[in-house]
N, CA, C and O atoms as a Tinker XYZ file with bonds, in Angstrom:
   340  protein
     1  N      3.855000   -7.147000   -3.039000    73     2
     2  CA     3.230000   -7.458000   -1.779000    64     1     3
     3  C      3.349000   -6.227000   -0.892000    63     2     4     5
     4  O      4.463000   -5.730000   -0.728000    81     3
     5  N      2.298000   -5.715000   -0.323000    73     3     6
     6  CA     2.133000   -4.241000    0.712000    64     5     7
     7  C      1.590000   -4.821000    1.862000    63     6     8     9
     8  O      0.835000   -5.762000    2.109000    81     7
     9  N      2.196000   -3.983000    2.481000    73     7    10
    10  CA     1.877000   -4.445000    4.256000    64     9    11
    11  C      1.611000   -3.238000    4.914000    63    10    12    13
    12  O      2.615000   -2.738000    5.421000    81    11
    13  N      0.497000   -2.573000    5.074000    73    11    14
    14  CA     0.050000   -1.108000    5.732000    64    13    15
    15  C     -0.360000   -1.471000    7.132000    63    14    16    17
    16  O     -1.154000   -2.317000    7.544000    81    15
    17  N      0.608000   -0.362000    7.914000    73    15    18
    18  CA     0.482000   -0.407000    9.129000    64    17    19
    19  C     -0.006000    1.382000    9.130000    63    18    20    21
    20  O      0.786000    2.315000    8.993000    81    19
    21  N     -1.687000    1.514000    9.347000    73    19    22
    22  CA    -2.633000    2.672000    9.522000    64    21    23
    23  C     -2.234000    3.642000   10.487000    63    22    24    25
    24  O     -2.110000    3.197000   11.628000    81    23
    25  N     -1.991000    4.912000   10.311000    73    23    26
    26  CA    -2.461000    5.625000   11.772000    64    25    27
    27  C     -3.803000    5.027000   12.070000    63    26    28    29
    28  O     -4.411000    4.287000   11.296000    81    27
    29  N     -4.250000    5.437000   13.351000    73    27    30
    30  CA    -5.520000    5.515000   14.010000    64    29    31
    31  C     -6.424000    6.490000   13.568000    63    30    32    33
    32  O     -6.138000    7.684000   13.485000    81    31
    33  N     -7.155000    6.160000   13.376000    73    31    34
    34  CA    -8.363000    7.605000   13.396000    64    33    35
    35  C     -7.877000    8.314000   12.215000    63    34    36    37
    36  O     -7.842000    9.526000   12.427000    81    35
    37  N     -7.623000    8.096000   11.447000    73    35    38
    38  CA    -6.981000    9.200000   10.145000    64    37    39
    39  C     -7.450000    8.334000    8.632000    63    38    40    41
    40  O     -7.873000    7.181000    8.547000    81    39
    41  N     -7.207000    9.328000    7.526000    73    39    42
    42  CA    -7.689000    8.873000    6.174000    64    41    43
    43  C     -6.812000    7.470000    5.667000    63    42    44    45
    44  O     -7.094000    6.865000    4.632000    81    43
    45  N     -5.564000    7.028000    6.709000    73    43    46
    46  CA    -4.704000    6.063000    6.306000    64    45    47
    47  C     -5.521000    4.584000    6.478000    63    46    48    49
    48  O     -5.231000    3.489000    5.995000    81    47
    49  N     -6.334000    4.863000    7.105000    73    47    50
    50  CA    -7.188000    3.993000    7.828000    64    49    51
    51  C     -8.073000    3.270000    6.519000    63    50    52    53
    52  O     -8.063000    2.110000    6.108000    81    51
    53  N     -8.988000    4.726000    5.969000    73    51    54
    54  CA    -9.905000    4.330000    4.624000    64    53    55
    55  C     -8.928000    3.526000    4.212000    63    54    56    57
    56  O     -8.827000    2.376000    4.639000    81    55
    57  N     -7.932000    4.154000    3.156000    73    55    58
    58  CA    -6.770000    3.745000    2.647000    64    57    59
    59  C     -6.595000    2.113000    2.437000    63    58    60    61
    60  O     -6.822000    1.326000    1.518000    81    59
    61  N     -6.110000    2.033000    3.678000    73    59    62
    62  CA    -6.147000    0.494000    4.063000    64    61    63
    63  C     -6.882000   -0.693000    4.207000    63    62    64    65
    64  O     -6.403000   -1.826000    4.177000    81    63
    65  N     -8.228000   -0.355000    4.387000    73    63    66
    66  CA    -9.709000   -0.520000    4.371000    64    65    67
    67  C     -9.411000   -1.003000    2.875000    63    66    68    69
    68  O     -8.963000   -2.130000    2.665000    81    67
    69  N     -9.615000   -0.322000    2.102000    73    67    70
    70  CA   -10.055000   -0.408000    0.525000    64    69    71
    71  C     -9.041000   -1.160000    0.410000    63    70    72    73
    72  O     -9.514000   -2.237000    0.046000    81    71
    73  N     -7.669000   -1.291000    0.514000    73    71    74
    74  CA    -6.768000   -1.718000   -0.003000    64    73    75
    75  C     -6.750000   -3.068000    0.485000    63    74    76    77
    76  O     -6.566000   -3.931000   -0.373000    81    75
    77  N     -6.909000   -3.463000    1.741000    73    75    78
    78  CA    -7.549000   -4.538000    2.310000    64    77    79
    79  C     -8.881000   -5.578000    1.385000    63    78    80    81
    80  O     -8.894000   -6.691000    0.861000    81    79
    81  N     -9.616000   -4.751000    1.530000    73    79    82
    82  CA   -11.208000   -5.427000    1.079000    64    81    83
    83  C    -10.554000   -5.943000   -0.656000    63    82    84    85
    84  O    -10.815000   -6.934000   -1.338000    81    83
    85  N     -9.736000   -4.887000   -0.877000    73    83    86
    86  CA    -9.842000   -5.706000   -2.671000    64    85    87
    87  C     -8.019000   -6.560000   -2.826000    63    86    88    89
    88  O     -7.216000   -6.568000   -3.758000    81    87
    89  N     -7.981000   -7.095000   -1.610000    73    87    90
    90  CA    -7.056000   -8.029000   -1.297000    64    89    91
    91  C     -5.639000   -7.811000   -1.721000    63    90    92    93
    92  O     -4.717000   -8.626000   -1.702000    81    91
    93  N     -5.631000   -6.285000   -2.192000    73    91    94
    94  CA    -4.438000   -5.951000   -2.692000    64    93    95
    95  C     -3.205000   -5.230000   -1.488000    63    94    96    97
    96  O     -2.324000   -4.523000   -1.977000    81    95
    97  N     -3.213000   -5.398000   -0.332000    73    95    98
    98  CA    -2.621000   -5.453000    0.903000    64    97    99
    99  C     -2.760000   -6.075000    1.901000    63    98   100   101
   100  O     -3.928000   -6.312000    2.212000    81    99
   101  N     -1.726000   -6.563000    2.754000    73    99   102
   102  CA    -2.294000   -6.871000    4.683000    64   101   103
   103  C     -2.235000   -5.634000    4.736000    63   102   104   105
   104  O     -1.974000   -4.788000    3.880000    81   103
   105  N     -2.638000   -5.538000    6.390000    73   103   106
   106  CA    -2.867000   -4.451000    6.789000    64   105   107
   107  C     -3.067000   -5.123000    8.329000    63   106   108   109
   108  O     -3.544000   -6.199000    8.689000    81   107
   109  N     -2.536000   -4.098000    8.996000    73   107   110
   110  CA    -2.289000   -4.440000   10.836000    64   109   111
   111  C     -2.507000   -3.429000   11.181000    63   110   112   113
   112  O     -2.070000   -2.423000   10.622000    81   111
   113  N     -3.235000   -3.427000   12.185000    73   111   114
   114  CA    -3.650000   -2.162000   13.211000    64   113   115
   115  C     -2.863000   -2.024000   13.863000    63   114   116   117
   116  O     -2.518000   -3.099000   14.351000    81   115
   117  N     -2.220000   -1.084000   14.249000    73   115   118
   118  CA    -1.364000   -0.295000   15.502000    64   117   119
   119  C     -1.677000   -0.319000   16.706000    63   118   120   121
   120  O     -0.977000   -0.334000   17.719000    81   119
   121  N     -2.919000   -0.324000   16.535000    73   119   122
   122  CA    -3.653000   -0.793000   18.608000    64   121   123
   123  C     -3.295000   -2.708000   18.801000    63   122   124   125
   124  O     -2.841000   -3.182000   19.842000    81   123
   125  N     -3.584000   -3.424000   17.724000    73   123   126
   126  CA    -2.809000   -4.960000   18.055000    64   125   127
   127  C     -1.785000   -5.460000   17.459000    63   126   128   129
   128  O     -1.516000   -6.660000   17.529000    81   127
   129  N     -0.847000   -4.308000   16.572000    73   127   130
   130  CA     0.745000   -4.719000   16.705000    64   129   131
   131  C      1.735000   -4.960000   17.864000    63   130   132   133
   132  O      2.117000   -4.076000   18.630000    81   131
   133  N      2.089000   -6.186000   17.903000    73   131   134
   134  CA     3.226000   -6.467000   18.704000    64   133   135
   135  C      4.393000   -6.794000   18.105000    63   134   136   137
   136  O      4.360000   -7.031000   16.897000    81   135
   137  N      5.467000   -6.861000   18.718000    73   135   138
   138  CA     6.740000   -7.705000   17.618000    64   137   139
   139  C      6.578000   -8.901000   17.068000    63   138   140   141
   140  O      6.683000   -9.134000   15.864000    81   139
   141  N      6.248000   -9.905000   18.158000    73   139   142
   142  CA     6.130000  -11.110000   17.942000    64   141   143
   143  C      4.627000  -11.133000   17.037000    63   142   144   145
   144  O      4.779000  -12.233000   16.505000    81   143
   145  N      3.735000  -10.803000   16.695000    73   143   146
   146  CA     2.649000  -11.047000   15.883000    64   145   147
   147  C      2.953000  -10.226000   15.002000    63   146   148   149
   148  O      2.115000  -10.320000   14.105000    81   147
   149  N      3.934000   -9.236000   14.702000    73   147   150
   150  CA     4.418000   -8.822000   13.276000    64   149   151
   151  C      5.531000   -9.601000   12.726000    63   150   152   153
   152  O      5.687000   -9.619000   11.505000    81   151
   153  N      6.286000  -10.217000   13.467000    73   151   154
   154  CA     7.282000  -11.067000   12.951000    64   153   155
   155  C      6.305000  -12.448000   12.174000    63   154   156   157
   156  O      6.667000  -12.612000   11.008000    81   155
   157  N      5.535000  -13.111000   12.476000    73   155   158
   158  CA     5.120000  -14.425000   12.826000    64   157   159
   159  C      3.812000  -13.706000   11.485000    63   158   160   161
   160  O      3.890000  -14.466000   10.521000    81   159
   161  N      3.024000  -12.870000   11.266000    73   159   162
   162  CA     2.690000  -11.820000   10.069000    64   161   163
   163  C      3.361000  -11.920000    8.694000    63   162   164   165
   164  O      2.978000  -12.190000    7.555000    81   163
   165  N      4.658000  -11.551000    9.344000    73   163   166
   166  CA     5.302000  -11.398000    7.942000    64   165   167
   167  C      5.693000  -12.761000    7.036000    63   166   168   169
   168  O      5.518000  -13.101000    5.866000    81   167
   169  N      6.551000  -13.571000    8.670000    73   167   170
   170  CA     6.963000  -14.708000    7.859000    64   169   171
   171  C      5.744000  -15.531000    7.029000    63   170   172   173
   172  O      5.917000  -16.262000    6.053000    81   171
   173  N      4.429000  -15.199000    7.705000    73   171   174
   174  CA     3.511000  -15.895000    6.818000    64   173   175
   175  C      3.184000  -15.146000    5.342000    63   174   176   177
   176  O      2.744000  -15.730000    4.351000    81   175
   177  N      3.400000  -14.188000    5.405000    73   175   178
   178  CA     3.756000  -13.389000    4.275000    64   177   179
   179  C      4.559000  -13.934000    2.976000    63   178   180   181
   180  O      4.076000  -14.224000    1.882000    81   179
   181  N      6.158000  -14.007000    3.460000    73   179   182
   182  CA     6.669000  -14.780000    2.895000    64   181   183
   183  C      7.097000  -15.755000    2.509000    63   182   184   185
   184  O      8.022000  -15.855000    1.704000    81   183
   185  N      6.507000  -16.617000    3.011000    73   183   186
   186  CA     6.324000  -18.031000    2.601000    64   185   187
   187  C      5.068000  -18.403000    1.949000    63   186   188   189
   188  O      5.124000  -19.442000    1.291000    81   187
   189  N      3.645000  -17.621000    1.995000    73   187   190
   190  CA     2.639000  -18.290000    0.845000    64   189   191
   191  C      2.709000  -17.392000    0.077000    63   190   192   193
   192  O      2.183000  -16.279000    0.076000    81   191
   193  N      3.644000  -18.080000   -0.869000    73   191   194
   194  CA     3.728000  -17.918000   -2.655000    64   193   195
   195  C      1.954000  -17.472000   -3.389000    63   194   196   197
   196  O      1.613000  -16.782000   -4.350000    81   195
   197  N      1.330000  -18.124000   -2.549000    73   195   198
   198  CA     0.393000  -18.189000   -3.513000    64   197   199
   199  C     -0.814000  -16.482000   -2.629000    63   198   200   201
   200  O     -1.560000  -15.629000   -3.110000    81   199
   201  N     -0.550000  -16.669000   -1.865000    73   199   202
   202  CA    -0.876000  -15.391000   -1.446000    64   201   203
   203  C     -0.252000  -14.036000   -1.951000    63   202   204   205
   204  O     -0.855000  -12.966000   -2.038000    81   203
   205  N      0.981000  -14.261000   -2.248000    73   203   206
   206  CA     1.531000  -12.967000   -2.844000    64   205   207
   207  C      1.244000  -12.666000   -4.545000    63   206   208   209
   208  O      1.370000  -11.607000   -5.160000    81   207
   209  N      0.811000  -14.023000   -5.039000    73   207   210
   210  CA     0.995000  -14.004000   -6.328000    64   209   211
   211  C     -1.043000  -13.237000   -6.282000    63   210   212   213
   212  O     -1.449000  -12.784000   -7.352000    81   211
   213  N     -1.692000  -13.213000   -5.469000    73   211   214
   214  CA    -2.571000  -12.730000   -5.532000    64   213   215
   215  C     -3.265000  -11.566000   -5.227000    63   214   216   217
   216  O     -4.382000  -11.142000   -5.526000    81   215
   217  N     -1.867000  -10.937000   -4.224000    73   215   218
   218  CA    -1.922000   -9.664000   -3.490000    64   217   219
   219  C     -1.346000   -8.511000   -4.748000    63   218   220   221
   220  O     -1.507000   -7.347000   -5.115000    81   219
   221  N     -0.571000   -9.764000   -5.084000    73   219   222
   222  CA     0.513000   -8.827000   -6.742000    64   221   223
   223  C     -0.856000   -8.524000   -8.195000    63   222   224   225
   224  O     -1.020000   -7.645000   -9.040000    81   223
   225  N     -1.438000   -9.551000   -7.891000    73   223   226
   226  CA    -2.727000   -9.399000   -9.125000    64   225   227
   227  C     -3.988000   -8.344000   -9.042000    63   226   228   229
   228  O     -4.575000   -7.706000   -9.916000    81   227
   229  N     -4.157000   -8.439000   -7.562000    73   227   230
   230  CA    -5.210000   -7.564000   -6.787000    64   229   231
   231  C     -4.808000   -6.316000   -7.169000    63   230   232   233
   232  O     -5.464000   -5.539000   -7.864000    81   231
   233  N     -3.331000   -6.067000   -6.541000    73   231   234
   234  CA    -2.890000   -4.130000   -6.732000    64   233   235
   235  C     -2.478000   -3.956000   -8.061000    63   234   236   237
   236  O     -2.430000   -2.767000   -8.376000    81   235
   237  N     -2.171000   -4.729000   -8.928000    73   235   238
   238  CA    -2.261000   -3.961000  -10.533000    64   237   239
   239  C     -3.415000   -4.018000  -10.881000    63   238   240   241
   240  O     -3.434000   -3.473000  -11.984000    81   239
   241  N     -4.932000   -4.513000  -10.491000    73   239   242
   242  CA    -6.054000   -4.204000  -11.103000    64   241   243
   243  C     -6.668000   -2.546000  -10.600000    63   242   244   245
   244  O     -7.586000   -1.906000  -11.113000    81   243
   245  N     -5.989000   -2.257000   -9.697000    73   243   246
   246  CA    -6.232000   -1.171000   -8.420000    64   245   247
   247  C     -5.166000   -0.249000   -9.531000    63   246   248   249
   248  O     -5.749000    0.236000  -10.501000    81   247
   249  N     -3.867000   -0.034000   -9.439000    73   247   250
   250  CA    -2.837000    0.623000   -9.582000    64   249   251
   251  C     -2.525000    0.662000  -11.528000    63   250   252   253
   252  O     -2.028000   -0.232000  -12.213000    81   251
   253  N     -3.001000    1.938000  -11.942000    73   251   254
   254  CA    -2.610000    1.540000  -13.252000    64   253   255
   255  C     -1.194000    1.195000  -13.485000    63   254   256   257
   256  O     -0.245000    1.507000  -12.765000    81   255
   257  N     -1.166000    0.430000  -14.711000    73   255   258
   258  CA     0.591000    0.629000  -14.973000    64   257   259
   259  C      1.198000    2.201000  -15.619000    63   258   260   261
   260  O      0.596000    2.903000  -16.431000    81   259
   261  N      2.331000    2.445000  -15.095000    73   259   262
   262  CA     3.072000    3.221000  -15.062000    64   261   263
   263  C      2.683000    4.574000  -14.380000    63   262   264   265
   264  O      2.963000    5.748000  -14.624000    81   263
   265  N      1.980000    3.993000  -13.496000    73   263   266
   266  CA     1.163000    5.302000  -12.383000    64   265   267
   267  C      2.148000    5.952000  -11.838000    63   266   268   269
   268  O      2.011000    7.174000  -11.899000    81   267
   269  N      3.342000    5.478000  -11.193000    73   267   270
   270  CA     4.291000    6.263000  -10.393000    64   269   271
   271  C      4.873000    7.207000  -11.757000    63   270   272   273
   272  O      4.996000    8.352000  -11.321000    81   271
   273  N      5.140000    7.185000  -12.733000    73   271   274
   274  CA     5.648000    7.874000  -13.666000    64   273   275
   275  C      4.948000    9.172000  -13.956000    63   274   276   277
   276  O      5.470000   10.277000  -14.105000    81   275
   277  N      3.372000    8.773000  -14.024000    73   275   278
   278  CA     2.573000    9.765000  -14.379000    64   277   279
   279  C      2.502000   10.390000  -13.529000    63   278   280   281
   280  O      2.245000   11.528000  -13.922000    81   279
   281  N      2.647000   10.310000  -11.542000    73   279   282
   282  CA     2.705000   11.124000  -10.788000    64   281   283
   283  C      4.354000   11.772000  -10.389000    63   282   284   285
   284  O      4.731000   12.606000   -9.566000    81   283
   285  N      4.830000   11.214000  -11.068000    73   283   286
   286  CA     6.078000   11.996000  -10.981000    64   285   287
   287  C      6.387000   13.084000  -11.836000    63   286   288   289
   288  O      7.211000   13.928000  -11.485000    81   287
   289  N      5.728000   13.150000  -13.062000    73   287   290
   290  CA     5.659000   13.796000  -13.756000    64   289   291
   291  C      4.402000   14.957000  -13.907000    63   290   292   293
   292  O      4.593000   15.975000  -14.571000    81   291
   293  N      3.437000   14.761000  -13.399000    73   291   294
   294  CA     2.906000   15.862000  -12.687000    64   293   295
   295  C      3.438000   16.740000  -11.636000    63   294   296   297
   296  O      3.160000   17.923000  -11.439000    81   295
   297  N      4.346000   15.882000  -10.912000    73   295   298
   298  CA     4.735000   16.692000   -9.811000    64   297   299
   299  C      6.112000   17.617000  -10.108000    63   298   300   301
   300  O      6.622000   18.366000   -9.275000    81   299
   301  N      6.711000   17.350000  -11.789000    73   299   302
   302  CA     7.642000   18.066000  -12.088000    64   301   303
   303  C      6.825000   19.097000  -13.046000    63   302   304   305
   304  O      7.495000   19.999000  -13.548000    81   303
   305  N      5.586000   19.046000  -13.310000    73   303   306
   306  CA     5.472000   19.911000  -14.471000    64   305   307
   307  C      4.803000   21.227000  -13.668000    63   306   308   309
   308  O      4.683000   22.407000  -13.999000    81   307
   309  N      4.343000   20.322000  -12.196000    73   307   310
   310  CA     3.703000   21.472000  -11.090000    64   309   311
   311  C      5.108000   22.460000  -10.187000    63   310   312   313
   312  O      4.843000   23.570000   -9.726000    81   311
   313  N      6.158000   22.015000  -10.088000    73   311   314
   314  CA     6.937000   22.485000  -10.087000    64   313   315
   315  C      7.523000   23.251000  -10.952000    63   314   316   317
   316  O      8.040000   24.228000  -10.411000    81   315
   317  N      7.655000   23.204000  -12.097000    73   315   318
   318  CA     8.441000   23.909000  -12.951000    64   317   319
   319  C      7.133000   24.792000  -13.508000    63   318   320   321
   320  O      7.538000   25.640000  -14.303000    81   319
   321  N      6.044000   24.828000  -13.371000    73   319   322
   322  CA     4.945000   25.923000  -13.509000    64   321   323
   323  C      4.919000   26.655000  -12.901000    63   322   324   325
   324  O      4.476000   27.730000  -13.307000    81   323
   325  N      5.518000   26.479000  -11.140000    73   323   326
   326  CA     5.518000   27.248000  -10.284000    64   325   327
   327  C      6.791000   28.191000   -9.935000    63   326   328   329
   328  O      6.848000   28.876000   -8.914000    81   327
   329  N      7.949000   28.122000  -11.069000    73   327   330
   330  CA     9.106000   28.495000  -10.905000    64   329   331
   331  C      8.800000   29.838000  -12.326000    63   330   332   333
   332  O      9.540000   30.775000  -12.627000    81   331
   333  N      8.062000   29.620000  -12.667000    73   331   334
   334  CA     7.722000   30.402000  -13.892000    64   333   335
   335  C      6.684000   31.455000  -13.228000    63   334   336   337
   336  O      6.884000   32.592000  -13.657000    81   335
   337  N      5.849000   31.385000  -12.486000    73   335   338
   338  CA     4.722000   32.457000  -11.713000    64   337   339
   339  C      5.129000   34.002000  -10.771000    63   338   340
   340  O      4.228000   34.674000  -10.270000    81   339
């Protein structure tokens, strides 16, 4: 379950947009975050089961599996290419 809170005016925005539309995040704007409507947000968050079990289905159709691996491992092989130059 992801909960993106966007800069304004910036690419975090697309981001969230997309990630939004294919139901694989909430997402709250920063111009109508308050405490009390992020608290009262979340708890609805965690309490429909059945919303998360769909937010969880949405971002692995989005997110390949073992994506964080493969970018971690680019980011060591771009490093250690660059220690060699």
């Amino acid at each position: 379950m992801s909960v993106v809170i966007p800069m304004p005016n910036s690419h975090q925005m697309v981001n969230g947009q997309y990630l939004f539309f294919n139901r694989a995040a909430a997402v709250i704007r920063q111009e109508t975050l308050t405490s009390e409507n992020f608290v009262k947000f979340l708890r609805t968050l965690i309490f429909e089961h059945d919303l998360q079990k769909k937010m969880k289905q949405a971002i692995s159709k989005l997110m390949p599996k073992g994506a964080s691996k493969k970018i971690a491992q680019l980011i060591i092989n771009m490093l250690e290419n660059g220690k060699n130059n």
